[in-house]
C-alpha positions in Angstrom: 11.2 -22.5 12.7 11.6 -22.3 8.8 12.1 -19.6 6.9 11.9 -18.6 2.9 13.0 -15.2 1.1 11.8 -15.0 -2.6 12.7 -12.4 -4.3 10.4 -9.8 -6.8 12.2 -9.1 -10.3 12.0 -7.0 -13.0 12.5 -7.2 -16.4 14.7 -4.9 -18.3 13.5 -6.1 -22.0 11.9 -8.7 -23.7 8.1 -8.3 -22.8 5.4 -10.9 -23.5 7.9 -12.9 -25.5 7.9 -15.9 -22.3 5.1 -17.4 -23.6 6.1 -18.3 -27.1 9.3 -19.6 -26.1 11.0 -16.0 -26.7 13.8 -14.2 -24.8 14.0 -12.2 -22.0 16.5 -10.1 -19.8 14.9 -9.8 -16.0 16.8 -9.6 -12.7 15.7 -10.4 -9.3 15.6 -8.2 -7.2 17.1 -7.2 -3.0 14.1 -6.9 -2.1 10.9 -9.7 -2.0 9.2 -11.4 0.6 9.7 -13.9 3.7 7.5 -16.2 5.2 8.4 -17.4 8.7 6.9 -20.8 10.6 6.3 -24.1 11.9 4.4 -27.0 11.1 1.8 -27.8 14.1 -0.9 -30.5 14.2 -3.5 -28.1 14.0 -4.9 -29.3 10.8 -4.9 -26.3 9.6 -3.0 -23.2 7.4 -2.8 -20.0 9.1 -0.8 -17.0 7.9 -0.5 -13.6 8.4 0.7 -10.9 6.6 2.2 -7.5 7.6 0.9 -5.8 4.7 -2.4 -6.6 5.5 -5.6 -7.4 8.0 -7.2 -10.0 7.1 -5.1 -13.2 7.5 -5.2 -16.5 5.9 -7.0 -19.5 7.8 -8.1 -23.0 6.1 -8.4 -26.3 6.8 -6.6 -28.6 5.1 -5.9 -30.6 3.1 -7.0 -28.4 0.5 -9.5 -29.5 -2.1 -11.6 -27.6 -5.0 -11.5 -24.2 -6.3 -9.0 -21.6 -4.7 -10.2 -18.6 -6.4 -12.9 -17.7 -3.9 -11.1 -17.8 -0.9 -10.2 -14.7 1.1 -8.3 -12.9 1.6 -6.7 -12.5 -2.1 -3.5 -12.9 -1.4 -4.2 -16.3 0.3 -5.4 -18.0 -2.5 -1.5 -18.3 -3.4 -0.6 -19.9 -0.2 -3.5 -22.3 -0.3 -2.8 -23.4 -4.6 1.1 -24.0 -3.2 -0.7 -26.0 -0.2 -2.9 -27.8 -2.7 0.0 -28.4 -5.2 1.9 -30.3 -3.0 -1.1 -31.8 -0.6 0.2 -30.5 2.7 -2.0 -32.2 5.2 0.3 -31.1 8.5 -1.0 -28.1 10.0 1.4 -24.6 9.4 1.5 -21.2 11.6 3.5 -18.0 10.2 4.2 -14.8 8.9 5.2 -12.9 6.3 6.9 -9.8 5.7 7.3 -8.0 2.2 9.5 -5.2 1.7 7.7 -5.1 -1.9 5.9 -2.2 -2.7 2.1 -3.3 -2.6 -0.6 -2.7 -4.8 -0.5 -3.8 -8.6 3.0 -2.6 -9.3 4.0 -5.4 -11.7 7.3 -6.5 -9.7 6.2 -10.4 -9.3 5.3 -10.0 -5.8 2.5 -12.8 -6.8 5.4 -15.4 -8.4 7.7 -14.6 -5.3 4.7 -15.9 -2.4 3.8 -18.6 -5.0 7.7 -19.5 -4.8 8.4 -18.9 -1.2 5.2 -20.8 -0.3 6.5 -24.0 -2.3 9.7 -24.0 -1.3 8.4 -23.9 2.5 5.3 -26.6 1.8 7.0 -29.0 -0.7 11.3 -28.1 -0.5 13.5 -26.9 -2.8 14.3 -29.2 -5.2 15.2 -29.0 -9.5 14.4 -25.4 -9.7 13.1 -25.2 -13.4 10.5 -28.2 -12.3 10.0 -25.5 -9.5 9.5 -22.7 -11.6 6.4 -24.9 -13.8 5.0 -25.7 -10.4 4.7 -22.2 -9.0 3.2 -21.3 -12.5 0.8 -24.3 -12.0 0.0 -22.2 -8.5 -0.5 -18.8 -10.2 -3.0 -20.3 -12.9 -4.9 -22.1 -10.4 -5.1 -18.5 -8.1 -5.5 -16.1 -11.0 -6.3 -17.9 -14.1 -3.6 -15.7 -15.5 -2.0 -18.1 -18.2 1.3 -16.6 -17.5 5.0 -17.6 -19.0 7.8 -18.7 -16.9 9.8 -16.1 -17.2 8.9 -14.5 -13.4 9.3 -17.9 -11.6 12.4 -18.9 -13.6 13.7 -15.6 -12.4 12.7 -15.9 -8.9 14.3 -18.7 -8.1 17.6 -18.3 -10.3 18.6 -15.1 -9.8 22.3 -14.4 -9.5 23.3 -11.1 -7.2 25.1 -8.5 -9.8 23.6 -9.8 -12.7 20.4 -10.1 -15.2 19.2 -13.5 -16.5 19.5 -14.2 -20.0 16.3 -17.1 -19.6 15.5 -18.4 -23.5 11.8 -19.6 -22.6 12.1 -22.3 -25.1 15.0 -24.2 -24.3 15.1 -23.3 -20.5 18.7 -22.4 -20.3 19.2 -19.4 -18.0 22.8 -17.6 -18.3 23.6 -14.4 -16.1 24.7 -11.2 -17.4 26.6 -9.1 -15.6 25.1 -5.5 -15.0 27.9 -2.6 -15.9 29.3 -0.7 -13.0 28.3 2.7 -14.1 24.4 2.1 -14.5 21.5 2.1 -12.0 18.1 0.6 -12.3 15.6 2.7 -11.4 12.3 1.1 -11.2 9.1 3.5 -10.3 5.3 3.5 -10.6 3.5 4.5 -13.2 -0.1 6.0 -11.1 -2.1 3.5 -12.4 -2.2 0.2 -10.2 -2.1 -3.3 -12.6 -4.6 -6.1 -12.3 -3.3 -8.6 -14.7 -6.1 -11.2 -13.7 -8.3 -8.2 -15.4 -6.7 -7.0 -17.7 -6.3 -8.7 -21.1 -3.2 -10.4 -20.8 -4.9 -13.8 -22.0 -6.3 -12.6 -24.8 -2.4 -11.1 -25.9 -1.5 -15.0 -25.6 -4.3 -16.2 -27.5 -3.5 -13.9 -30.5 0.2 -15.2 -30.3 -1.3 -18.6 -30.4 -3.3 -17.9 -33.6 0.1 -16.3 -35.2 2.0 -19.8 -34.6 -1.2 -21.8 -36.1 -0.8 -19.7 -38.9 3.2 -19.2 -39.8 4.9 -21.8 -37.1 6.6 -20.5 -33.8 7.3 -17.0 -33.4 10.4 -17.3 -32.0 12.0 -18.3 -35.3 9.3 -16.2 -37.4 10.8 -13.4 -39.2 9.4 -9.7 -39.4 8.2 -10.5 -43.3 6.3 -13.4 -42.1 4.3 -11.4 -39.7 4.3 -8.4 -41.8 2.1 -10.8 -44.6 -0.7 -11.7 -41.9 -4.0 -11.0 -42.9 -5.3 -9.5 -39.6 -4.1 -5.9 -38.9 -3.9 -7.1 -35.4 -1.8 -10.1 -35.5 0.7 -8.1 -37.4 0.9 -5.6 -35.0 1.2 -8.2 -32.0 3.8 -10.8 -34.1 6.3 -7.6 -34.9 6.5 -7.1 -31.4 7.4 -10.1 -30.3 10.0 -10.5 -33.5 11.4 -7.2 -32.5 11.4 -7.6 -28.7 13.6 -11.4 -29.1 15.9 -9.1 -31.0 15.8 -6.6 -28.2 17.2 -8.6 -25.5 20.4 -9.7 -27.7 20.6 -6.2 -28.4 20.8 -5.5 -24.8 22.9 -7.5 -23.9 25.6 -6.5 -26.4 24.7 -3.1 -25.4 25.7 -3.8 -21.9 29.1 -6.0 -22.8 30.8 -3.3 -25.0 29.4 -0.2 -22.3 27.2 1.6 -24.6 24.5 2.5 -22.3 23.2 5.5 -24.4 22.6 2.6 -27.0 20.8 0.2 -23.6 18.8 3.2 -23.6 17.7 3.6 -27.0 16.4 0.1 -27.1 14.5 0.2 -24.0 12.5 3.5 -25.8 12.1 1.1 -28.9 11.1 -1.6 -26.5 8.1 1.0 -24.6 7.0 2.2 -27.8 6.2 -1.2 -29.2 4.3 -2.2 -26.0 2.5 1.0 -26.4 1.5 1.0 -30.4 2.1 -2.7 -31.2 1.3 -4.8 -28.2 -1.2 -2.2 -26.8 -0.8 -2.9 -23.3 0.4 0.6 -22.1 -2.1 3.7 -21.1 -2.1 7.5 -21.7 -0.7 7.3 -17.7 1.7 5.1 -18.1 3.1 6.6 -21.7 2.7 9.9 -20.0 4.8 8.8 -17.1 7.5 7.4 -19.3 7.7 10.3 -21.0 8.4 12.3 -18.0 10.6 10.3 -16.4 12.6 9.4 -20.1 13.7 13.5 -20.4 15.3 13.6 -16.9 18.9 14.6 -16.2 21.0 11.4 -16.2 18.3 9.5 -17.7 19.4 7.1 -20.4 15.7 5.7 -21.1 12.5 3.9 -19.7 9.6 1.9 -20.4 6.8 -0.5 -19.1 8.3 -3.4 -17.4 5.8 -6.2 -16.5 2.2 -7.2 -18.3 1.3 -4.3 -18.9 -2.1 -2.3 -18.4 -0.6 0.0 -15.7 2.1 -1.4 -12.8 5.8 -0.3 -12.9 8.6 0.9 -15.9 11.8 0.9 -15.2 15.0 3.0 -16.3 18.3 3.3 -17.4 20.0 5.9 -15.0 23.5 7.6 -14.2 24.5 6.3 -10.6 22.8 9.2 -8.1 20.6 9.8 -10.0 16.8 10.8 -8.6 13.1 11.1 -9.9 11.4 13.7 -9.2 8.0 12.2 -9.2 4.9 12.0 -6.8 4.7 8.2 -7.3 7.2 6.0 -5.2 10.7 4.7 -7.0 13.5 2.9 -6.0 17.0 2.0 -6.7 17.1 -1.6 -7.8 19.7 -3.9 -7.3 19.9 -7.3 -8.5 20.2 -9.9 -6.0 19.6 -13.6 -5.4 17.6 -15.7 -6.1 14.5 -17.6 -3.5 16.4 -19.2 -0.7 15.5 -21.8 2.1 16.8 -22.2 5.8 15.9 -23.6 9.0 
């Protein structure tokens, strides 16, 4: 019997910089999912899930188009099956202690990690983290950074990940004793393979054609764009890189009043620049922003509904109708027989 844990994660700051080789600042998280099994000579992938009815069963080896398979969640287990060509037949379970439904925690990187670490191994973990990516496409069609699969199989218990998308390098940042993570839902359920997410990247894309890569563009650059839009969309990213740095120092020299000023900058730039907030999500970050030991909040994730997450006092609890949790940061995927 074999057994994975992948981890969700979510990112404090540095939204939709991943995929123009920016900088972000997520953690993994204590809680993620598990797959438990054997191999067999069944020919065949079966899985079930606790979190849902339907379960998973193809033949394999896996060939064509995943995207039409059911159920929905499967079509992650069969793109890691198809990545790495399992032929051997496979029987197991899986157990999430994820909140489900579109909350914006990675819960789709973590079963595309668990599943290749239990199909394929665990091997050079940033080759990993392209692979699973190469998984999510092929489910989704979500042209995603690496940012949640970096994270999901890096992360280091106690700390956030400093990950620069362009280089690679990944350094942990240690979180400061007297500061909780809340994270919490905002009413509105996210669908990234909806939502516009590809489009954001495309824009992006145009911006480098025009003025080179934005993670060394500078806010005049952007500000001198012709298109209202790409202005808007390049001074987030410019400002969000800066963010993360900002962050971090935030965290080193204890100024968490400071942390949470710059994740309020970091929500309204998502919301006005970036425009991948809603009136329920702003509304639920306001709400949850002017609570009692409260030091700020914002979107965390893609965007278009999902999760924020906040800067808290230790004890501190939300009074809201949606579900929120403490989060703690913990390690990264692991693999054991």
């Amino acid at each position: 019997m074999t057994s994975v844990f992948a981890p969700g994660r979510v990112n404090l700051i540095g939204e939709h910089t991943d995929y123009t080789g920016g900088l972000v600042l997520p953690m993994a998280l204590d809680s993620g999912i598990t797959i438990t099994g054997q191999h067999n000579d069944t020919g065949r992938l079966v899985l079930s899930s606790s979190q849902f009815d339907e379960p998973l069963d193809v033949a394999l080896p896996i060939g064509g188009d995943v995207t039409t398979l059911q159920p929905v969640w499967g079509r992650y287990l069969a793109s890691a099956a198809q990545q790495v060509g399992l032929a051997r037949g496979f029987e197991g379970e899986i157990e999430s202690t994820l909140p489900a439904g579109g909350t914006g925690l990675s819960s789709s990187s973590a079963l595309a990690c668990a599943a290749l670490l239990l199909f394929g191994g665990d091997a050079d973990r940033t080759e990993l983290a392209k692979t699973a990516r190469s998984i999510e496409f092929a489910a989704t069609g979500v042209n995603s950074g690496l940012m949640d699969q970096l994270s999901v199989l890096n992360g280091v218990a106690g700390h956030a990940l400093r990950i620069d998308c362009g280089s690679l390098d990944i350094a942990p940042v240690p979180l400061p004793d007297d500061v909780e993570v809340l994270v919490f839902h905002s009413g509105q359920p996210r669908m990234l393979a909806d939502s516009e997410y590809n489009e954001r990247r495309a824009t992006c894309e145009a911006i480098e054609a025009l003025i080179g890569p934005l993670r060394e563009a500078t806010l005049d650059q952007v500000s001198a764009l012709d298109d209202p839009t790409m202005v808007k969309r390049g001074r987030h990213v410019v400002r969000e890189n800066a963010r993360v740095d900002a962050m971090i120092e935030a965290f080193t020299s204890g100024d968490l009043s400071l942390a949470g000023e710059i994740l309020e900058d970091g929500h309204r730039s998502l919301s006005e620049d970036y425009e991948v907030s809603t009136p329920i999500v702003d509304a639920q970050q306001q709400r949850v922003a002017a609570m009692p030991g409260i030091y700020g909040a914002r979107l965390t994730g893609g965007g278009f509904g999902g999760s924020l997450v906040a800067l808290a006092e230790p004890g501190t609890t939300l009074e809201i109708d949606e579900w929120w949790m403490r989060a703690r940061p913990g390690q990264g995927a692991t693999l054991s027989d």
